[in-house]
C-alpha positions as CSV (number, residue, x, y, z in Angstrom):
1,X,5.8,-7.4,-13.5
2,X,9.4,-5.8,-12.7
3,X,11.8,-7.5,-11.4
4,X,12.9,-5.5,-7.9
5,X,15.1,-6.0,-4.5
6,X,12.8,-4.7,-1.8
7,X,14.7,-3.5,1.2
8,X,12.4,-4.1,4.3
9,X,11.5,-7.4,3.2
10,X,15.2,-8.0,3.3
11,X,15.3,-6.6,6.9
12,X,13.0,-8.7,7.9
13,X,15.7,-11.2,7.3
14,X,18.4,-10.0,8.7
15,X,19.1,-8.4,5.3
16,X,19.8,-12.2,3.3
17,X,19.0,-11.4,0.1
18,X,15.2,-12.3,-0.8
19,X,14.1,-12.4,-4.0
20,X,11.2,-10.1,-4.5
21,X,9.3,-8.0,-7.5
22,X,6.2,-5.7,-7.4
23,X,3.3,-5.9,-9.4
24,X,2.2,-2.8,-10.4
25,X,-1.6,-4.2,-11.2
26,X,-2.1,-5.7,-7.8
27,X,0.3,-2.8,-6.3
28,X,1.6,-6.0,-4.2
29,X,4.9,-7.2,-3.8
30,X,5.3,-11.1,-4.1
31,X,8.4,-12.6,-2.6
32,X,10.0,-16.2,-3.2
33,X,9.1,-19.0,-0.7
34,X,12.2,-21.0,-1.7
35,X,14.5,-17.4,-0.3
36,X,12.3,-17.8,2.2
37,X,12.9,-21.1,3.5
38,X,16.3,-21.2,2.9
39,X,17.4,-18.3,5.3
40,X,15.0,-19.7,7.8
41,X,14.7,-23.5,8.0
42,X,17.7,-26.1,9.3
43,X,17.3,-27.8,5.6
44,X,20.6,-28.1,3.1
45,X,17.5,-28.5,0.3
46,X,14.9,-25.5,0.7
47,X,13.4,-26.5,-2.2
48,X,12.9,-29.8,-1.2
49,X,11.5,-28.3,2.5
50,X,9.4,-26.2,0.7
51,X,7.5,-29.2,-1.3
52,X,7.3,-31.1,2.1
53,X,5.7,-28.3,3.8
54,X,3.8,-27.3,0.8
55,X,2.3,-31.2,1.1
56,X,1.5,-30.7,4.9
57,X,0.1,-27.2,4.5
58,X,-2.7,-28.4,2.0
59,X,-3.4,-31.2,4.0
60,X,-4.2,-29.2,6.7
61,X,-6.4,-26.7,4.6
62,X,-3.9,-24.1,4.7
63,X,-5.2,-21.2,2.0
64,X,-1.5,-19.7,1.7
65,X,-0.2,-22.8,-0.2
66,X,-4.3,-22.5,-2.2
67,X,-2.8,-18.7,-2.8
68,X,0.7,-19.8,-3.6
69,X,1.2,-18.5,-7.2
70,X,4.5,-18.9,-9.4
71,X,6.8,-17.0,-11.1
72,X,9.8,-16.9,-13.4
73,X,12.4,-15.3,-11.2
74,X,16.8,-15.7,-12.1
75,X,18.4,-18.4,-10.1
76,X,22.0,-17.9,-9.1
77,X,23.0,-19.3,-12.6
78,X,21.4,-16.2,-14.1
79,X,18.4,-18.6,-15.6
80,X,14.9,-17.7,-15.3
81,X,12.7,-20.7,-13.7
82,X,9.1,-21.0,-11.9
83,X,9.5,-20.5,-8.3
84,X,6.3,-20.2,-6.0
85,X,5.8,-16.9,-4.4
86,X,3.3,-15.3,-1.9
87,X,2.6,-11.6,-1.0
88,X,2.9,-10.2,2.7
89,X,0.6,-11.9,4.4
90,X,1.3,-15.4,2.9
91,X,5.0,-14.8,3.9
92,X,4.1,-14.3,7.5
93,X,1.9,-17.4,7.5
94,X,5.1,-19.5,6.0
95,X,7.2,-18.1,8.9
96,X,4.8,-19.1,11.2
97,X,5.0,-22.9,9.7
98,X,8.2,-23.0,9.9
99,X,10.0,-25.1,13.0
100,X,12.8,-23.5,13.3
101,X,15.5,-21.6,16.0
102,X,15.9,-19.2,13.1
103,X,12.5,-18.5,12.6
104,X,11.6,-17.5,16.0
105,X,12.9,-13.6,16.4
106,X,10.1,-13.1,13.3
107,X,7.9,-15.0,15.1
108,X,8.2,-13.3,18.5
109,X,8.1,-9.5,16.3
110,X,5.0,-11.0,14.8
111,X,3.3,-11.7,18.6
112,X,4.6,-8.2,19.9
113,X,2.5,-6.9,16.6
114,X,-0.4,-8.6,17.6
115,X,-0.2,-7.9,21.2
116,X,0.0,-4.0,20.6
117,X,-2.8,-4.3,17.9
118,X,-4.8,-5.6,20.9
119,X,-3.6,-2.8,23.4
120,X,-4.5,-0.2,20.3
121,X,-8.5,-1.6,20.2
122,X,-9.0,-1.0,23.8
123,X,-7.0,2.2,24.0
124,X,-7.2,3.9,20.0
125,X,-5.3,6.4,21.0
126,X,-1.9,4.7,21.0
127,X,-2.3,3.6,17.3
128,X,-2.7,7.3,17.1
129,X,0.6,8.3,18.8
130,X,2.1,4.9,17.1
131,X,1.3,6.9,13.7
132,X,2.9,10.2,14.7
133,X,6.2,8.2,16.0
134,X,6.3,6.8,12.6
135,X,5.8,10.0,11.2
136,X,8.7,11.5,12.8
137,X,11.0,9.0,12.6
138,X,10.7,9.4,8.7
139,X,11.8,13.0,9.2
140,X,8.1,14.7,9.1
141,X,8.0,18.5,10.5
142,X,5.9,18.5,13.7
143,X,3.3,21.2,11.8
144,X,3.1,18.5,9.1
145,X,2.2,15.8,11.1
146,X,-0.4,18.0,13.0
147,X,-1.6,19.0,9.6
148,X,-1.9,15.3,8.4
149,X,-3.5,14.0,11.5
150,X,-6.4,16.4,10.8
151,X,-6.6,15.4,7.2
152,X,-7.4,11.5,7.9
153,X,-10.1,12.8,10.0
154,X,-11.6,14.6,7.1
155,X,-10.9,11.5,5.1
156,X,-13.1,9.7,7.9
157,X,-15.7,12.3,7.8
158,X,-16.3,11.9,3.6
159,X,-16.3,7.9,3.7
160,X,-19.0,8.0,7.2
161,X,-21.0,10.3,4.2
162,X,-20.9,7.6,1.1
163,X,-21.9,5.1,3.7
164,X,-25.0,7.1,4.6
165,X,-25.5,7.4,1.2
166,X,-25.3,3.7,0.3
167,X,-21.6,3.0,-0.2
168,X,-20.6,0.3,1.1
169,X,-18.0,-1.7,-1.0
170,X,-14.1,-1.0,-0.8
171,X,-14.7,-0.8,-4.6
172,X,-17.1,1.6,-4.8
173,X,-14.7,4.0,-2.6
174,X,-12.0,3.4,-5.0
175,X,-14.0,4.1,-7.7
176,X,-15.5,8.1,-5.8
177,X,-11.7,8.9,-4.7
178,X,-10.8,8.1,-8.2
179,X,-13.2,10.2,-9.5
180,X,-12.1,12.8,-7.3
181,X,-8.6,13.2,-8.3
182,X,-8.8,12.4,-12.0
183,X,-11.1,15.7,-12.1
184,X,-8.8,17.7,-11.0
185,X,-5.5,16.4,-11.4
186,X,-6.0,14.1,-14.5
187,X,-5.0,10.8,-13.0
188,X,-6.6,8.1,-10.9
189,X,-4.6,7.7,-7.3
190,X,-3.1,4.6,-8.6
191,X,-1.4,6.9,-11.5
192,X,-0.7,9.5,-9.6
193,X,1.2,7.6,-6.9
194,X,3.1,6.2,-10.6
195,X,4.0,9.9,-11.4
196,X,5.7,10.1,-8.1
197,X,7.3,7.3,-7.9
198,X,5.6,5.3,-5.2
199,X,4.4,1.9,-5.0
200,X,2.9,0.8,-1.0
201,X,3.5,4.5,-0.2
202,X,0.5,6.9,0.9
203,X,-0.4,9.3,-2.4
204,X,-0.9,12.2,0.3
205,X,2.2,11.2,2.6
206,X,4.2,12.5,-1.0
207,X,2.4,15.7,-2.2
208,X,3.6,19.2,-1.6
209,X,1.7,21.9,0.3
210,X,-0.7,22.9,-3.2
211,X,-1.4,19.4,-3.8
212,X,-2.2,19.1,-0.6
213,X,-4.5,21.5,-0.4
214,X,-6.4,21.0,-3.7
215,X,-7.2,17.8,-2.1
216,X,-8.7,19.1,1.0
217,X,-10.5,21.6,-1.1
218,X,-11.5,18.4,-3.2
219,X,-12.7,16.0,-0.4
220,X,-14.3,18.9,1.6
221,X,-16.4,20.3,-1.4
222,X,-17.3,16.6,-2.1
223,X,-18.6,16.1,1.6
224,X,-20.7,19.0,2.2
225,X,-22.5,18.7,-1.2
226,X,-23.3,15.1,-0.5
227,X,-24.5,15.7,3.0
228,X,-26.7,18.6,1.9
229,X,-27.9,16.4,-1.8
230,X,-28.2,13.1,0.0
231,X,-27.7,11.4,-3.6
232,X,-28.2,7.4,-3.2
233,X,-25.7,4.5,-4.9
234,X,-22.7,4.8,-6.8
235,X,-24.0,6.7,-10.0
236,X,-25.4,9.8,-8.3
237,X,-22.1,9.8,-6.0
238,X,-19.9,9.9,-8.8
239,X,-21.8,13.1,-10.0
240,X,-21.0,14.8,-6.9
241,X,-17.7,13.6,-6.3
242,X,-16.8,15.1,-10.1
243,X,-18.5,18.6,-8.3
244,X,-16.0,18.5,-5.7
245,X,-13.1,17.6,-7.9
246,X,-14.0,20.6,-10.6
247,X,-14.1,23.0,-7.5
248,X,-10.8,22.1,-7.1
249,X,-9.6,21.7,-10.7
250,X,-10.9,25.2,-11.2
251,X,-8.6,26.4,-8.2
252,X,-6.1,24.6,-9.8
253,X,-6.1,25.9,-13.1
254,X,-6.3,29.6,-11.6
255,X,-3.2,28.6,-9.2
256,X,-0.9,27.3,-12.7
257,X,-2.0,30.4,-14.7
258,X,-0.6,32.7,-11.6
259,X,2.1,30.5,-11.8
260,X,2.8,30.0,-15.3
261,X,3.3,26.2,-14.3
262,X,2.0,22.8,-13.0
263,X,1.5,22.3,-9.6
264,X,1.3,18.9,-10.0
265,X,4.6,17.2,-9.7
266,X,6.3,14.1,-9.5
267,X,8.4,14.7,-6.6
268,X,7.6,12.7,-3.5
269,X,8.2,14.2,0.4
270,X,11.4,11.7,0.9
271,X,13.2,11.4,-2.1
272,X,11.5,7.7,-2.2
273,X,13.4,5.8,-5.8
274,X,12.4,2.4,-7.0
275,X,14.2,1.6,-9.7
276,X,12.2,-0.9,-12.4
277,X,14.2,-3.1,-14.8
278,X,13.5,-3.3,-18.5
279,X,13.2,-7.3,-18.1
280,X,9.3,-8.6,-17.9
281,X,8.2,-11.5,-15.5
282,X,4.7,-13.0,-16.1
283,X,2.4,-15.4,-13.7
């Protein structure tokens, strides 16, 4: 586990500096509760807060404290000592535990979240138009965004299929999309968003238009065969999920012999750089 600064986290904060690294294994960040407490509680002692709270949290059954892991992160001294940590979601639930004036913008973002999360199940169409706004205000071209839009459809249309044909665990998905790519680009999704660069951002949010494409062709091929097939559990899926993914692997290869070079590449859409250090943390 690296050692890294990440910037919205910080945001959320009213960028006070949070201590935070990313596990590449668990592809979640983990962020300090002691930072956390000490930019947001009225206490001269976070740590002390922290083990106060802690106490009243697992009285009251509260699984974020069950869920609180630690790690050896640098102090201010520039020593390395066990601190407790939680991911996303556990940060949030600390917020919301907190009493305090400066806790209170979060917490009213955190309602206006949940309030338009509401609004977007009676109404799905504005988490649809939420998602194109986000797209654009990363810089997306309008024809990319149309193109994109289309694309989780498809996506939707191959999962609805592995359900009908048994699927039904977010681990068996993982492992067919896996499948999938490592025909015919070589690496698993979680390696190829590695090769870009990327941690928590979306593999197909980063590829260029041939990547792109190979994984429509991909996906597609993979959907049609199943629908027409009808194979049953994970073992016959996997067969035709490799099908799709040689289809496309085939296309590729003929593509990068045009080309006299891969058209798989490391570059990501936004120029997106995390930067890992060399020193190792461990749970």
């Amino acid at each position: 586990m690296n050692q890294d600064k990440m910037h919205l986290v910080n945001k959320v904060f009213n960028n006070e500096t949070i201590r935070t690294v990313w596990d590449k294994e668990s592809e979640k960040y983990y962020i300090s509760v002691v930072d956390i407490v000490g930019v947001l509680a009225d206490s001269k002692n976070p740590r002390h807060y922290w083990n106060v709270l802690k106490g009243r949290l697992k009285d009251e059954g509260n699984e974020t404290v069950t869920n609180c892991d630690q790690l050896k992160l640098k102090a201010k001294d520039g020593k390395y000592r066990l601190t407790d940590v939680v991911d996303i979601e556990g940060m949030f639930r600390i917020i919301e535990s907190i009493p305090s004036k400066n806790a209170e913008p979060i917490k009213q973002w955190l309602a206006k979240l949940g309030s338009q999360r509401i609004d977007e199940v009676f109404d799905p169409s504005i988490a649809a138009q939420r998602s194109i706004d986000l797209y654009r205000a990363k810089g997306y071209e309008e024809k990319w965004i149309t193109k994109r839009m289309q694309s989780i459809q498809d996506r939707k249309e191959l999962t609805d299929v592995w359900k009908e044909n048994g699927i039904t665990e977010n681990k068996e998905f993982a492992i067919l999309t896996n499948e999938i790519y490592k025909t015919w680009s070589g690496m698993t999704a979680k390696q190829y968003k590695e090769y870009k660069g990327l941690r928590k951002e979306a593999l197909r949010d980063n590829m260029d238009n041939i990547e792109v494409a190979l994984t429509d062709i991909s996906e597609e091929v993979t959907k049609r065969l199943a629908k027409k097939t009808k194979p049953k559990g994970l073992k016959e899926n996997i067969k035709v999920a490799h099908a799709g993914g040689q289809v496309a692997k085939n296309t590729r290869d003929e593509i990068e012999n045009l080309l006299g070079e891969s058209v798989v590449t490391n570059q990501n859409k936004l120029n997106y750089q995390h930067i890992d250090k060399k020193e190792k943390l461990s749970f």
